[in-house]
C-alpha positions as CSV (number, residue, x, y, z in Angstrom):
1,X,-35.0,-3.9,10.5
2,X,-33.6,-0.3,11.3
3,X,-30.4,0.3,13.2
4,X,-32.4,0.7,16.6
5,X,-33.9,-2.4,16.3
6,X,-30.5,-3.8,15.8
7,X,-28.5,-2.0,18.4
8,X,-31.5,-3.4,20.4
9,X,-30.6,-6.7,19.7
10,X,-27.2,-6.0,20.2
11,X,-27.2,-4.2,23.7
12,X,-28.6,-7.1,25.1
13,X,-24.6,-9.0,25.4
14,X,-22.4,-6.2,23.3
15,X,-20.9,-8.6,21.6
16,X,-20.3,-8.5,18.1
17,X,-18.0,-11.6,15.7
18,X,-17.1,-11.3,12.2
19,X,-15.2,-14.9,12.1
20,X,-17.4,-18.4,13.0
21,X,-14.0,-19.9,14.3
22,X,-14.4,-17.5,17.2
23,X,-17.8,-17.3,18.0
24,X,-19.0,-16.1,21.4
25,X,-22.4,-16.8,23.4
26,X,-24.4,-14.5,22.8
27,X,-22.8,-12.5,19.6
28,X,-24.3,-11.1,16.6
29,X,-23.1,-12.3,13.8
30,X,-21.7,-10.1,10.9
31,X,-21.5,-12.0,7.8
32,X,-18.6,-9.7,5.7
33,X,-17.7,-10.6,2.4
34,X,-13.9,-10.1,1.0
35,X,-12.5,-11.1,-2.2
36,X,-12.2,-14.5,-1.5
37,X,-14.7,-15.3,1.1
38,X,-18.4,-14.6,1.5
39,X,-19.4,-14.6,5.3
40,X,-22.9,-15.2,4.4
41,X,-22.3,-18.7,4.0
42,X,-21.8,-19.2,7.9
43,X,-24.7,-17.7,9.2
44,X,-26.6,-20.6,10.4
45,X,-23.2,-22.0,11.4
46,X,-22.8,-18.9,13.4
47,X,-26.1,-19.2,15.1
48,X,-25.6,-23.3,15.8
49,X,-22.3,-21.8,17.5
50,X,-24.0,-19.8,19.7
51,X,-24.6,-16.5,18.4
52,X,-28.0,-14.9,18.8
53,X,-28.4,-13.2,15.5
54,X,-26.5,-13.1,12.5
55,X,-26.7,-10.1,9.7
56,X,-26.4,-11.3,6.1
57,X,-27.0,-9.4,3.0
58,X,-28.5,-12.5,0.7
59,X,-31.9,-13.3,0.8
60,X,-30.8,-17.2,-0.1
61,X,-28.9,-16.7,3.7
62,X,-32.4,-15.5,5.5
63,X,-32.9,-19.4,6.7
64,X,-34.7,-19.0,10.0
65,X,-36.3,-15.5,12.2
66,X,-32.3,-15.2,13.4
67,X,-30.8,-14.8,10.5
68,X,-31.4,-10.7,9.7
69,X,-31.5,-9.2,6.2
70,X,-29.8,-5.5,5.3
71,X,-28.8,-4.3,2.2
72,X,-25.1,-4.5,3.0
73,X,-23.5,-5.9,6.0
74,X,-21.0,-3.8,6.1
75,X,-22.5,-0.8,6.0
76,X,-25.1,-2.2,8.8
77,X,-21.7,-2.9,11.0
78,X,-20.1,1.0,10.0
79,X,-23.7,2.3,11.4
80,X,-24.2,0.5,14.4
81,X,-20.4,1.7,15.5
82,X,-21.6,5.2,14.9
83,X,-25.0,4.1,16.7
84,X,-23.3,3.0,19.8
85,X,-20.7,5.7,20.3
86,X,-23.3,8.1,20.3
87,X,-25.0,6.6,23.2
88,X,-21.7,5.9,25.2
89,X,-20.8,9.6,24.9
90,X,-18.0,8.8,26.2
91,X,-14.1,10.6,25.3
92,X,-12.7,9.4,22.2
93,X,-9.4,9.7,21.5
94,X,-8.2,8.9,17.8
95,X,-4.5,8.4,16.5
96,X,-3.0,8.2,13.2
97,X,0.3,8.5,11.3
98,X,3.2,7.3,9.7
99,X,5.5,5.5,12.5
100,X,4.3,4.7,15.8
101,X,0.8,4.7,15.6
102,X,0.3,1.2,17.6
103,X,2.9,1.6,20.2
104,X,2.0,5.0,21.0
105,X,-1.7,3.3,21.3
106,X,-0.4,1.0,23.8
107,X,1.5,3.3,25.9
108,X,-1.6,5.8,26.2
109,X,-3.9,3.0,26.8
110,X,-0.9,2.0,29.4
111,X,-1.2,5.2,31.1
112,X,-4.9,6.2,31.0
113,X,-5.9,2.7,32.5
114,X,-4.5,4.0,35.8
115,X,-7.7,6.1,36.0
116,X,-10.3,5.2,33.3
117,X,-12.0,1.7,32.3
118,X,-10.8,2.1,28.9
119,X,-10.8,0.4,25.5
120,X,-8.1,0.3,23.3
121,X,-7.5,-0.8,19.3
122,X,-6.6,-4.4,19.7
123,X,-3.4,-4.7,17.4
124,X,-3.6,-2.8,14.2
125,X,-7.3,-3.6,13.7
126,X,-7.6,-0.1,12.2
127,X,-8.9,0.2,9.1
128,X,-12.8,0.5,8.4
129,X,-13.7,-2.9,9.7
130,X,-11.3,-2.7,12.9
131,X,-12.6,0.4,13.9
132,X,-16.2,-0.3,14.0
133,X,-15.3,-3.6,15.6
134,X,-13.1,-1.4,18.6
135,X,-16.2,0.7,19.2
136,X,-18.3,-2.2,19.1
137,X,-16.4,-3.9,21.8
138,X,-17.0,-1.0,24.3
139,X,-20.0,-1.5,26.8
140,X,-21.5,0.4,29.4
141,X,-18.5,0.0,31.6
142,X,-16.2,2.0,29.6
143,X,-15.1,5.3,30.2
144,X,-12.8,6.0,27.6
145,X,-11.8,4.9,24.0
146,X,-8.6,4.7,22.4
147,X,-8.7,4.3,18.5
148,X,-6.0,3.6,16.4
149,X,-6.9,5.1,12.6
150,X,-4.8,3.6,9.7
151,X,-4.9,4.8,6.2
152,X,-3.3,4.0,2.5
153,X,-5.3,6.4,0.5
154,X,-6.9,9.8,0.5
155,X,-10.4,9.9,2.6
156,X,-9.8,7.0,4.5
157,X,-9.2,8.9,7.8
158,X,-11.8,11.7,6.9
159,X,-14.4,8.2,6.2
160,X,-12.9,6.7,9.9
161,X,-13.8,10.0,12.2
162,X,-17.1,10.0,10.9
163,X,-17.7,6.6,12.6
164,X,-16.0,7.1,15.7
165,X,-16.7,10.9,15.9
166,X,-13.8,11.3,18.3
167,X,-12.8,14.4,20.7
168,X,-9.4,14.2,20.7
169,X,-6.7,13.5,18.6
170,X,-3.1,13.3,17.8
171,X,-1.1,12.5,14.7
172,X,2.4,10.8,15.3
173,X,4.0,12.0,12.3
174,X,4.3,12.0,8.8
175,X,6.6,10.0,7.0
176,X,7.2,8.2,3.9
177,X,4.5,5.5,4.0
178,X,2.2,4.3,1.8
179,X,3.7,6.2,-0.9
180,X,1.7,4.2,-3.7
181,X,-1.7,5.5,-2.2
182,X,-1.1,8.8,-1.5
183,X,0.9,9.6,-4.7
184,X,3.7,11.5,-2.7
185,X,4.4,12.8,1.4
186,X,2.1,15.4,0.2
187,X,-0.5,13.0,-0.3
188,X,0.4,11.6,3.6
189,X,0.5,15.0,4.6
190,X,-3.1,15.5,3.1
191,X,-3.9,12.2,4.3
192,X,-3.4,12.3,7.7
193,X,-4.5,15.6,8.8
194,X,-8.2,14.2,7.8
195,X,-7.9,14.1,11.8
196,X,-7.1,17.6,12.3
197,X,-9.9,18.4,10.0
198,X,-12.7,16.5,12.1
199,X,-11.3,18.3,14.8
200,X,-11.3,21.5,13.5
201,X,-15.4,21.2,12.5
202,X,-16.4,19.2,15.7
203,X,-14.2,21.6,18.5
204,X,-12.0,18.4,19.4
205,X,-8.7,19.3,21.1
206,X,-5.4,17.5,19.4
207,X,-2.5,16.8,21.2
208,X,0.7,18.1,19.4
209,X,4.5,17.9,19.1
210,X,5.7,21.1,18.8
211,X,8.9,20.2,17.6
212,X,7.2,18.9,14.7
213,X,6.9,21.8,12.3
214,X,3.9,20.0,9.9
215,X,2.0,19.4,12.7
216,X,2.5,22.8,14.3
217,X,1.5,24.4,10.3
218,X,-1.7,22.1,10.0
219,X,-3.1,22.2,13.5
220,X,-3.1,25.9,13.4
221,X,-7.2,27.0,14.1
222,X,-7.4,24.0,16.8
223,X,-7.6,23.7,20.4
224,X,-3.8,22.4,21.0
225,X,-2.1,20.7,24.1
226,X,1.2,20.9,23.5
227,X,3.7,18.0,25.0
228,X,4.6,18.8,28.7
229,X,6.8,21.1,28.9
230,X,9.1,18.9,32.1
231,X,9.5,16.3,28.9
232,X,13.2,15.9,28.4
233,X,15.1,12.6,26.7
234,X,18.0,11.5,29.1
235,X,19.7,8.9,26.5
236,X,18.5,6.2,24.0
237,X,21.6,3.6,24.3
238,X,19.9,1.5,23.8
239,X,16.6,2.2,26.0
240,X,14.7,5.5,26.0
241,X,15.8,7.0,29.6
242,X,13.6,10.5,30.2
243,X,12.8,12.8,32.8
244,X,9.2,14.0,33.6
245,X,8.1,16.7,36.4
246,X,12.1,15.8,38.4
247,X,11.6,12.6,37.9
248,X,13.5,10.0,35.7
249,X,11.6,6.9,33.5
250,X,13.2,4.2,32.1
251,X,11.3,2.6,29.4
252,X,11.8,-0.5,27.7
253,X,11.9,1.3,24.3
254,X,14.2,1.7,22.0
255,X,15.4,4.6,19.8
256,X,15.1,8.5,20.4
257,X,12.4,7.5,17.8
258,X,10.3,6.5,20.7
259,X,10.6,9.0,22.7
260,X,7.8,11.2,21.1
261,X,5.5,8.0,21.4
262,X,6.3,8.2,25.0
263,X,6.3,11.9,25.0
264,X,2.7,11.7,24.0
265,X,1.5,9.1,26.4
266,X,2.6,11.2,29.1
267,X,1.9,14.4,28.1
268,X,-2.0,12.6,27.7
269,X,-2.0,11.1,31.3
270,X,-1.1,14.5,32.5
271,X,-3.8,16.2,30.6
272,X,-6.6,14.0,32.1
273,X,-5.0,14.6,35.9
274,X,-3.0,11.3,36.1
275,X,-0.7,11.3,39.1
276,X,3.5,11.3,37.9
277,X,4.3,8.3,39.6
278,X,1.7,6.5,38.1
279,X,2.4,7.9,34.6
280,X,5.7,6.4,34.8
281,X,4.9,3.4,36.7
282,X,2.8,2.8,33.5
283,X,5.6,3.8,31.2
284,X,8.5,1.3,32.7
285,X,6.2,-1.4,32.7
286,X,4.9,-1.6,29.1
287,X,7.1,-4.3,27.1
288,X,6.7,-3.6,23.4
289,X,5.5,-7.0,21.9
290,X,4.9,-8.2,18.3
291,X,7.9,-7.5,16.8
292,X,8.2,-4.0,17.6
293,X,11.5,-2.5,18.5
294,X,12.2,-5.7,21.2
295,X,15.7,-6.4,22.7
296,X,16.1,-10.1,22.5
297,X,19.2,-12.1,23.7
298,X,19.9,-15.2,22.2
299,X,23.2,-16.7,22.8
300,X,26.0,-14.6,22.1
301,X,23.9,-12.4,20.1
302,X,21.7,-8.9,21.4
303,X,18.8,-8.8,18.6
304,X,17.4,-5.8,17.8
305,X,14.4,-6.9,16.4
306,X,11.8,-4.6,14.0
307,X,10.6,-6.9,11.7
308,X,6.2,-5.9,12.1
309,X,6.8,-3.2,9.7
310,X,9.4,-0.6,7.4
311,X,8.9,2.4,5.1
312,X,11.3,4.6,4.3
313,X,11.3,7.1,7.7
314,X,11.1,4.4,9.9
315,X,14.0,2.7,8.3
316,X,15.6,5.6,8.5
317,X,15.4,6.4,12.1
318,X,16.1,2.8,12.9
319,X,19.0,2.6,11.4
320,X,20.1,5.7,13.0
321,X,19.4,4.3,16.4
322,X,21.1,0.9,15.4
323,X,24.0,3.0,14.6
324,X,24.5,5.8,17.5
325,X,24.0,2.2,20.0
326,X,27.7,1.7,22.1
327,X,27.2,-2.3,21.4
328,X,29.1,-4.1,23.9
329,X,29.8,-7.0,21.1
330,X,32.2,-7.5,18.7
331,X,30.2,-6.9,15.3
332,X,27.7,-4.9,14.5
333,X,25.2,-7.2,11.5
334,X,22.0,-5.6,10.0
335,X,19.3,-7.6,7.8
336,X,17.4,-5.3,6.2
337,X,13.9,-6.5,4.2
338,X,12.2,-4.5,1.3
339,X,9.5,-2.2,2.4
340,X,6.2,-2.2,0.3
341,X,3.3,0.0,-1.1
342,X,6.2,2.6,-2.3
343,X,5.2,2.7,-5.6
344,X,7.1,4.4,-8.5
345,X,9.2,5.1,-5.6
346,X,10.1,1.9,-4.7
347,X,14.0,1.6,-6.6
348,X,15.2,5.5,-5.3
349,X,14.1,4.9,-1.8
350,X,15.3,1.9,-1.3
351,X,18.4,2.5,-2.9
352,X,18.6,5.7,-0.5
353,X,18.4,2.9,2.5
354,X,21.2,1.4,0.8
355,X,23.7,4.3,1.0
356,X,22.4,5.5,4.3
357,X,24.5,1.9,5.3
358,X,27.3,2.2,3.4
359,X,28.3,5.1,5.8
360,X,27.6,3.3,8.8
361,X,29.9,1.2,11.5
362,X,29.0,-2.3,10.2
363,X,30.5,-5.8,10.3
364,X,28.3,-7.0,7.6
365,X,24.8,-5.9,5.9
366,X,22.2,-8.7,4.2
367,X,19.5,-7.2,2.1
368,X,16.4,-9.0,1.4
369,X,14.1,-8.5,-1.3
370,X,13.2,-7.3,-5.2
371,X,14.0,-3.5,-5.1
372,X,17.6,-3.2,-3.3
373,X,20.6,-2.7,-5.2
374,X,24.0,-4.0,-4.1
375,X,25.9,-1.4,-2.5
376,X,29.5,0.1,-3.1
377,X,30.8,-1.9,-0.3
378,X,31.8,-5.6,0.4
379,X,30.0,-5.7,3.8
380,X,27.0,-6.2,1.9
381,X,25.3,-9.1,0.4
382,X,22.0,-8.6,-1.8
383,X,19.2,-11.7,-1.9
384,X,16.3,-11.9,-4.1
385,X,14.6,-13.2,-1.2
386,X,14.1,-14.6,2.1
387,X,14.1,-18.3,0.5
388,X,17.6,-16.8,-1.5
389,X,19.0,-15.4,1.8
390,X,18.6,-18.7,4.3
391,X,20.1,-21.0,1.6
392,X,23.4,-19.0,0.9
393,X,24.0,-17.3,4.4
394,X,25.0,-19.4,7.8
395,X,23.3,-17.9,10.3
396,X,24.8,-20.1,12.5
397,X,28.3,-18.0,12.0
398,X,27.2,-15.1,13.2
399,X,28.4,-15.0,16.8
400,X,29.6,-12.0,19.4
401,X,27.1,-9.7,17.2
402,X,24.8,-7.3,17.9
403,X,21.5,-7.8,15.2
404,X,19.1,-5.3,13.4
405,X,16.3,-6.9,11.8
406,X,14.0,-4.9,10.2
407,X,11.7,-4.6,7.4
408,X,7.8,-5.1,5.8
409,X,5.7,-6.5,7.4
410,X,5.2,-8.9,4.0
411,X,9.1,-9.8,4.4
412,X,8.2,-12.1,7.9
413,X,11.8,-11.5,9.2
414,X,11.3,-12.6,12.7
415,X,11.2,-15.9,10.8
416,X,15.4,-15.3,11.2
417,X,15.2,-16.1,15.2
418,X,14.7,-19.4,14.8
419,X,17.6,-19.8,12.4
420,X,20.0,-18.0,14.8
């Protein structure tokens, strides 16, 4: 069956499942296979669930005139993506980077849905099955697309633009992340501006922080939109307070670190003629979620919790933040987890996190995980691991405190609220 056939098929309810625990009426089926499972094994479960048509890519699977054959499943799902954004031809607007990448995401998508029908990367579903499935999720109704691009290796991003062939584009930053793929911030560097590149062949238009002097060097030869010029940071203690076109926002952010993700945001509403008061209505009311950068109050304590992910910049920056905040309790406690896929890297940067807290204004500093080394100071306490930590330290004791918790997404720190 070709891929107009199938986009036939699928056009007929644009609806498209990869998992038969969440089967919809009316879906197509994609049976993907991973290390340890082999979706072809639920196609006829799929279509007794409801779905219409399921794609497998084993000729044992081919049970019944619903059950279609390719020659790789993925592939078939990669293509039809491709397929279908074509025929939208609608604006496509991809984002990538180090930090940020899903908050900015959410702040745009915040923003542009005071004037577009638009769909946005669900989560972090952004690698070369989440993007096809984000595209794949637009109908006939939407006006514009928002995709989130994630990447751990050379080519991905370059790989990710030819399926979503998008117009515009901006790159967050670029930051010591996924240091074990790329080889080095040269490698991210290289990485990442796989974006710009698209851009630069396809005449797309990319969004950019001038203050950022990589992306001012690699976006040179593009169509740039700098960040409003009105843009100006009021105060980040702890909330990101800014002023846009004589008017003042108050986000629910945290850290000057999110002030560029808000920068953007805003600087894209105005670009696509988005009225100020409704750039910053959208702006106050998002309420980061999952983990990311959320004020939480529990008892006598003021949480700063960061626990989705960590590499080395973000840490960084965090702990910056965490540091320059006027707490109004009597401690100041960070719990810091290790941060992953650094590599040959993994002992120096960690240790650099380390020192960056010996320096700092703290009551006490827990640090979770294989690769950090006690520090000079008796503030801090090193465990092996999260099991390590909640058997020697009573939570319970820390009172009148103001809480950073922050680290890989692998470490599952949040897991610390409910110990508190």
């Amino acid at each position: 069956m070709t891929i107009t056939e199938i986009y036939n098929l699928y056009s007929a309810s644009y609806l498209v499942d990869t998992d038969t625990r969440n089967i919809r009426k009316g879906t197509i089926f994609f049976a993907l296979k991973g290390e340890n499972f082999n979706g072809n094994k639920f196609a006829e479960e799929a279509i007794n669930k409801g779905a219409s048509f399921s794609i497998v890519d084993e000729i044992k699977y081919q049970t019944s005139n619903k059950i279609i054959l390719v020659d790789n499943v993925l592939e078939t799902l990669q293509e039809l993506a491709t397929y279908h954004r074509k025929v939208l031809n609608i604006p496509i607007l991809s984002l990538t980077g180090s930090n940020g990448k899903t908050t900015t995401k959410e702040l745009i998508n915040s923003v542009l849905i005071k004037k577009f029908k638009t769909v946005a990367t669900k989560g972090n579903l952004n690698n070369h099955i989440g993007v096809p499935l984000t595209l794949l999720s637009m109908n006939k109704q939407t006006e514009f697309g928002i995709v989130e691009m994630g990447a751990n290796h050379l080519y991905e991003i370059k790989f990710l633009c030819k399926i979503a062939q998008p117009n515009f584009g901006y790159i967050t930053n670029f930051g010591k992340a996924h240091l074990e793929g790329f080889g080095s911030i040269e490698g991210v560097i290289k990485g990442k501006t796989e974006l710009y590149d698209y851009l630069r062949s396809n005449n797309g238009k990319v969004f950019l922080n001038t203050a950022d002097e990589i992306q001012l060097k690699q976006s040179e030869g593009l169509h740039t939109i700098p960040f409003e010029s009105s843009l100006e940071i009021k105060e980040a203690n702890p909330f990101v307070k800014l002023s846009f076109k004589n008017i003042d926002i108050s986000s629910q952010l945290i850290g000057s670190y999110n002030y560029t993700n808000i920068a953007a945001a805003i600087t894209i509403g105005n670009y696509f003629e988005i009225g100020k008061f409704e750039i910053r209505n959208a702006i106050e009311n998002y309420n980061p979620k999952n983990n990311r950068s959320q004020i939480i109050k529990k008892g006598t304590l003021e949480i700063v919790l960061d626990a989705y992910n960590a590499n080395p910049s973000s840490m960084k920056v965090a702990l910056e933040n965490f540091d320059s905040i006027n707490a109004n309790a009597s401690s100041k406690v960070i719990i810091l987890g290790d941060m992953f896929e650094l590599g040959k890297s993994a002992i120096e940067e960690h240790q650099i996190i380390a020192n960056i807290t010996e320096k700092m204004d703290l009551d006490q500093i827990y640090l979770i995980g294989e690769n950090f080394f006690i520090t000079k100071t008796k503030k801090a306490s090193k465990f092996k691991n999260f099991d390590a930590f909640i058997k020697n330290v009573n939570l319970q004791k820390i009172k009148n405190s103001t809480l950073l918790i922050k680290g890989s997404r692998g470490m599952a720190l949040e897991r610390i609220l409910d110990l508190l």
